[in-house]
C-alpha positions as CSV (number, residue, x, y, z in Angstrom):
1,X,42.4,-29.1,-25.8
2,X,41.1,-31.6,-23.1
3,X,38.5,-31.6,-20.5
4,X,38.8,-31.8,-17.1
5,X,40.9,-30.0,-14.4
6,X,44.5,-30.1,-14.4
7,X,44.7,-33.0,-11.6
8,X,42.8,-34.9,-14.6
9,X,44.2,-33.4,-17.7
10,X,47.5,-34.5,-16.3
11,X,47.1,-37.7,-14.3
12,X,49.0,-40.0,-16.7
13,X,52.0,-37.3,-18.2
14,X,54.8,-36.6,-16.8
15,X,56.2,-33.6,-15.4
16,X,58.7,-31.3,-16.5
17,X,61.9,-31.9,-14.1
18,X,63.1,-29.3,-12.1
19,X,65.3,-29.1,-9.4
20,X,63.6,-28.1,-5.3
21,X,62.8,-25.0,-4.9
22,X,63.1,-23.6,-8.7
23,X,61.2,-20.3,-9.3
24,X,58.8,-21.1,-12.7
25,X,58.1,-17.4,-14.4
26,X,54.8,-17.4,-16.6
27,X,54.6,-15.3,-19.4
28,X,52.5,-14.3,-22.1
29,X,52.8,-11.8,-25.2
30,X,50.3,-9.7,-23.9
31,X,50.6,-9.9,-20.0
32,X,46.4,-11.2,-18.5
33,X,44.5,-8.1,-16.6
34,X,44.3,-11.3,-14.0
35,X,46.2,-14.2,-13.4
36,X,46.1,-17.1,-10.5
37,X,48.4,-19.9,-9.9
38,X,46.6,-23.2,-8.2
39,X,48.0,-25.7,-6.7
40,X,45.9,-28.8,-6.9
41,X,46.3,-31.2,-4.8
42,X,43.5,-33.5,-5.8
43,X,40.9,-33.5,-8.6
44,X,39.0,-30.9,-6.0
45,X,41.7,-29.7,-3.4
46,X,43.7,-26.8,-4.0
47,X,45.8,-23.9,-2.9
48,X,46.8,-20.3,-4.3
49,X,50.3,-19.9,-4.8
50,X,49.8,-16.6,-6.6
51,X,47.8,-13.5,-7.3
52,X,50.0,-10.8,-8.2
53,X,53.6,-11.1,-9.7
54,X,53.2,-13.9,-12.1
55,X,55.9,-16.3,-10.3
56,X,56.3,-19.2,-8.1
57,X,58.1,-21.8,-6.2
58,X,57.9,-25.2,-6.1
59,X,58.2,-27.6,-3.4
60,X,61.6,-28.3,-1.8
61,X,60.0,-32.0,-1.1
62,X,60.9,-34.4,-4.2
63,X,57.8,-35.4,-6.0
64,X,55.1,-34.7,-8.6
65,X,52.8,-31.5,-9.0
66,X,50.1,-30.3,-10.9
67,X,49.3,-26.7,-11.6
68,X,46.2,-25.3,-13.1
69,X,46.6,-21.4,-14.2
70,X,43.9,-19.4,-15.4
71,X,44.5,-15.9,-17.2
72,X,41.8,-13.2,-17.8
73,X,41.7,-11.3,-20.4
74,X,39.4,-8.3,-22.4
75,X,38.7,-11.1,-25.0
76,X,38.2,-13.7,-22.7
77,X,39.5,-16.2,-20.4
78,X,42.0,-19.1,-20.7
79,X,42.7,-22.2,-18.6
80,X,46.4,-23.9,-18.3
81,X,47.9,-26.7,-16.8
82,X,51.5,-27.5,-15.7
83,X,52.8,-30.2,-14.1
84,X,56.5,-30.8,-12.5
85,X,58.6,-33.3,-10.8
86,X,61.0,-32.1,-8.3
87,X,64.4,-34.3,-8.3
């Protein structure tokens, strides 16, 4: 567990490699009644990359990015991070 956003959480790790324009699928045993994908730019900036189909993809620029995902639940609501480096 750690505190902070994912800009924060993730600041000094590094990100998974993955090549431009790879499709990331999340998944979970028991799929969320609700699930967004952010995009965070900055410890406040962000952008939705997705609502509905539990898949996105990431930059064609080389680089790193940091991901913050959020799942809702019956029992509750849980908070994810992600980061990736495009080579």
């Amino acid at each position: 567990m750690t505190y902070g956003g994912p800009w924060e959480s993730f600041k000094e790790e590094k990100g998974v490699i993955v090549k431009p324009d790879s499709t990331v699928e999340i998944s979970f045993p028991k799929n969320p009644d609700e699930l967004i994908v952010r995009q965070h730019t900055s410890s406040s900036g962000f952008t939705i990359v997705d609502e509905t189909n539990h898949t996105f993809i990431v930059p064609s620029q080389p680089g790193q990015y940091v991901y913050g995902i959020s799942g809702k639940w019956e029992e509750g609501i849980a908070l994810y991070g992600l980061k990736v480096e495009v080579k």
